[in-house]
N, C-alpha and C positions, 0 to 999 in steps of 0.2 A: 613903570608908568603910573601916574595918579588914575584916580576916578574919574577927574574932568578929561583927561586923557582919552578914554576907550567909553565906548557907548556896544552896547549889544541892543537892539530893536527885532522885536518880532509883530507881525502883522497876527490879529489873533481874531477867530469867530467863533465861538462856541467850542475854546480847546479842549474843556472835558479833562479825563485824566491822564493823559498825554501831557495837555499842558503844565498839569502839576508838575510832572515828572522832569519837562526840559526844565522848569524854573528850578526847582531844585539842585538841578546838576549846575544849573545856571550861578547858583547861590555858593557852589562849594568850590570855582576856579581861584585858581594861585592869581591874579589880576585882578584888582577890585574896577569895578567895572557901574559908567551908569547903569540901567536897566531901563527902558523906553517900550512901550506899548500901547499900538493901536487897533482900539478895537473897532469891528465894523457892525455893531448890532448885535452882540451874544445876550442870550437869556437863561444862558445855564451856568450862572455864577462867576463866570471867568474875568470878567472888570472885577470883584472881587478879589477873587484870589492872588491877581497880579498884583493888584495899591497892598495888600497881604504880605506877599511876598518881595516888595519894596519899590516894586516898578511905579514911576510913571507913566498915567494914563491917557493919550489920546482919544475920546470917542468922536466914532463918525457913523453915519446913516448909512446903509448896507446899499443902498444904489449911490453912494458916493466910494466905493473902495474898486480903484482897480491897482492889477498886480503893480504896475509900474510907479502910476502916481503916487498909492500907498507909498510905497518904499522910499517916493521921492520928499512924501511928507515927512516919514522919518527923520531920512538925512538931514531937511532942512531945523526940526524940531531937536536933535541931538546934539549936545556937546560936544562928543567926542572929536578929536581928530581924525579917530578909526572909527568906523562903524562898521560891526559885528552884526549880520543877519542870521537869524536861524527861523523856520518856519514853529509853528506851535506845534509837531508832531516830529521836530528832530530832536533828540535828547542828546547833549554832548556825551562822548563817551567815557574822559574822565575831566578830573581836575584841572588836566594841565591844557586843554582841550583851546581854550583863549590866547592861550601863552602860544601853544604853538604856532597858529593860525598869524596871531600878530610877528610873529619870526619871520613868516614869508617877506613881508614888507624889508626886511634887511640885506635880502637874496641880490636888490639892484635897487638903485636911485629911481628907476622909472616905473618899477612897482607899482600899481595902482589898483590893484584886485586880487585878492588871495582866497582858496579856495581848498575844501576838504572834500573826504570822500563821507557814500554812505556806507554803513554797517547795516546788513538785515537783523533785524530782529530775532532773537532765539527760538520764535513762534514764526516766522516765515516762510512761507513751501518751497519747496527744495529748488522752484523753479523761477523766483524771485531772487532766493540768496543766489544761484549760481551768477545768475544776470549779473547782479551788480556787482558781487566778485572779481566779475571778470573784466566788468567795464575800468571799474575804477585801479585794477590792477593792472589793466592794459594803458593807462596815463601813465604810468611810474614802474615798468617794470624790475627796476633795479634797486625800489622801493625807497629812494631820494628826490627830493623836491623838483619839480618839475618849472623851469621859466619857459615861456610865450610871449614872444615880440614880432612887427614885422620890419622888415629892413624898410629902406626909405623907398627905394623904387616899387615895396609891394603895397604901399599904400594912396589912396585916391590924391591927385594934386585937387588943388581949387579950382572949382569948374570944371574939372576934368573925368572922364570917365574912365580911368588909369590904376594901375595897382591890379591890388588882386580882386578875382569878383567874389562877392559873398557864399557863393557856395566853393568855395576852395576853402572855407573854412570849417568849414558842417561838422567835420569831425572832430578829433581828437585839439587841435591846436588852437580850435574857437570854442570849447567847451566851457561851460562857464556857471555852474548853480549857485544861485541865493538863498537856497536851504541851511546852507555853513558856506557863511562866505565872509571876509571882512572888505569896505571899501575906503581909501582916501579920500577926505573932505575933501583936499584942495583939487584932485583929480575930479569927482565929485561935481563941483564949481565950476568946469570943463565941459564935461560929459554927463548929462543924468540920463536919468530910466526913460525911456519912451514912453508914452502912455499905448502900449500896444494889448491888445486882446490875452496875447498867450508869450508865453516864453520873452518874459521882457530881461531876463539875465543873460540868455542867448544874443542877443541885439547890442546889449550894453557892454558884453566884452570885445565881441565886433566892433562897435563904435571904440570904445577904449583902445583898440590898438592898434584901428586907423588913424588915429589921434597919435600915436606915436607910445604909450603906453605901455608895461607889459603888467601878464598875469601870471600867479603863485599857485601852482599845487600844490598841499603841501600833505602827503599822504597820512601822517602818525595827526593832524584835527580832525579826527573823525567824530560823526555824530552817528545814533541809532536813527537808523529814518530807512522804515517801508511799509508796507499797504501790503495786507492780505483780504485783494478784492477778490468779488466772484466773476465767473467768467465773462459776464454781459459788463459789469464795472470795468475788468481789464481791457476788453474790448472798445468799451468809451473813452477811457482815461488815453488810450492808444492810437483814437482816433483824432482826441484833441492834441496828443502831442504830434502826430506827423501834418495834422492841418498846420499847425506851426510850423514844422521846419518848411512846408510847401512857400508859406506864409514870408518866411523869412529870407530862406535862400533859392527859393525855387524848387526844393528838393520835389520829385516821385520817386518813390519808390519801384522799385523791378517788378512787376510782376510775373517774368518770364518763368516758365519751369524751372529754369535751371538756377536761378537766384531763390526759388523758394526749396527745391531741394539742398543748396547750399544751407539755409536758416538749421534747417531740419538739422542736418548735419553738423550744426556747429553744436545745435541744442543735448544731441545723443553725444559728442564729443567731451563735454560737458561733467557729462555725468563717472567719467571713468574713475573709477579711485573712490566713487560715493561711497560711505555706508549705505544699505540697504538700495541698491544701484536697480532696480526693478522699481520701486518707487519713486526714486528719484527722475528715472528716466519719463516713467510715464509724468511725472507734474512739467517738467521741463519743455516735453513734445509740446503737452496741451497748453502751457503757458507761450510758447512763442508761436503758435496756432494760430492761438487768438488772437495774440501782441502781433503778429504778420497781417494777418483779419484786418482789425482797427487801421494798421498803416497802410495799408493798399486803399482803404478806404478813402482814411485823412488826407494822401495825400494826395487825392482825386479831388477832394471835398471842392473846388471852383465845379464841378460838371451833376452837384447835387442839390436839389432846392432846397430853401431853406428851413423848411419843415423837416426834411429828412437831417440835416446838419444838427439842429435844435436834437433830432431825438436821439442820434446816435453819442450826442457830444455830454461829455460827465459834468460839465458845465452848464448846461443848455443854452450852449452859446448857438446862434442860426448863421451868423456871419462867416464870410471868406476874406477876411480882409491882407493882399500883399502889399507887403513892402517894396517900395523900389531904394535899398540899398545902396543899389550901382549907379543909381540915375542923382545923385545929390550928395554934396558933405556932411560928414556926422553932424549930428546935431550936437550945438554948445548952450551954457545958459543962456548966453546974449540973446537965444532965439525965443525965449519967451519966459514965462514969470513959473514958478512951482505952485501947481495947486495944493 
């Protein structure tokens, strides 16, 4: 592929040395690739280092950036035919990192979202890496690319309230990050990003494969992407993400005994085979503690005012806002203009 070919776009606020680090990695893939950057207000050098480091730059006013629109300005500001997302705090993990990611696209004709895993960090608590280990290992057990489609009778007719409903997707088959992700312009041109509050790649592959669609896992594009927050951070960041799936698919979470002694259990399960297995076990307990804490919370978050939403949330977002999914057809561009 040329350069006009592949566009990579990150959304960027004060990336700091993180940021350095993905543009770098960014700089050293087998694909020569645009580089797109928009920033929402940084004043710790980072529009520098990007125009530095060869990207172009978008700036915008920090009460103009939400997750969705953001992205949707990307796409529309890109050349690429593919666009390539990664957040400013994921760092591809090698060279061939683009190359791969764009392979998924070859997987089927109807491809229209490809997607990697994350790698924790070498510095990440034992209770972070097991997480996402597990998660992203549990998409591809047999550690080969993963396709996601829906047959035609499981997706919405016109006007109809038919197919599958949104939360039959919650899990594994509707998973979908923009942290390392690539998407099709012409699909794209179809379907964009919602302007939704949270979790707008959740929505977008939902949409995408109502629309007829499929999505690419493609396990070996992996990038370095995780957060070693403190307890009250995991706790917020936990909250805002189950207020989204509340948000998106309906989801509450259990809060029955027997679903929180299952967490427990998965979390000591976990840990078998660690080095240093007494350490690990205690970070793991305390991490899904909290990470269970925040989700009982979020996903109650409609029965909490919105002062308490505002302080619990890593955002300080105060809003509850659902989707109705099931009550309407995916949104196409016909239904309004990109900001």
């Amino acid at each position: 592929m040329s350069q006009a070919d592949v566009t990579v776009a990150i959304p960027v606020r004060d990336g700091g040395a993180l940021l350095g680090r993905t543009l770098a990695a960014l700089g050293r893939q087998t694909v020569r690739h645009e580089l797109l950057v928009c920033d929402s207000g940084s004043d710790d050098g980072s529009v520098g280092l990007a125009r530095s480091m060869g990207a172009q730059v978008i700036e915008i006013p920090a009460t103009q950036f939400s997750h969705g629109g953001t992205r949707n300005l990307l796409m529309q500001q890109a050349s690429g035919a593919r666009v390539a997302f990664v957040t400013q705090d994921a760092e591809p993990a090698d060279e061939r990192w683009l190359e791969r990611l764009l392979a998924g696209f070859e997987l089927g004709p109807d491809v229209a979202i490809a997607y990697g895993p994350y790698l924790p960090r070498p510095d990440a608590p034992p209770g972070v890496r097991l997480e996402l280990e597990r998660w992203f290992a549990s998409l591809a057990p047999d550690g080969r690319p993963r396709l996601d489609r829906l047959e035609p009778d499981e997706r919405p007719l016109a006007g109809a309230q038919t197919g599958l409903p949104a939360i039959a997707l919650i899990g594994a088959r509707g998973f979908f990050t923009d942290a390392n992700a690539c998407i099709s312009r012409s699909a794209w041109e179809h379907v964009r990003f919602r302007e939704v509050p949270y979790a707008e790649d959740r929505v977008l592959a939902l949409d995408m494969l109502r629309n007829g669609y499929a999505k690419a896992f493609i396990p070996e594009a992996a990038v370095w992407h995780s957060h070693d927050y403190t307890a009250l951070e995991q706790l917020r960041r936990s909250f805002d993400e189950w207020r989204g799936l509340r948000e998106i698919y309906g989801w509450r979470e259990p809060a029955t005994p027997s679903h929180v002694a299952r967490q427990l259990r998965g979390a000591v399960s976990q840990t078998r085979g660690q080095p240093r297995r007494a350490g690990a076990l205690a970070s793991a307990i305390r991490h899904h503690v909290v990470r269970l804490t925040g989700a009982l919370l979020g996903s109650r978050a409609e029965r909490l005012p919105p002062g308490v939403r505002r302080r619990l949330s890593l955002e300080g977002r105060a809003s509850f806002s659902p989707l109705e999914l099931d009550a309407r057809d995916p949104p196409r561009a016909s239904e309004g203009p990109v900001h």
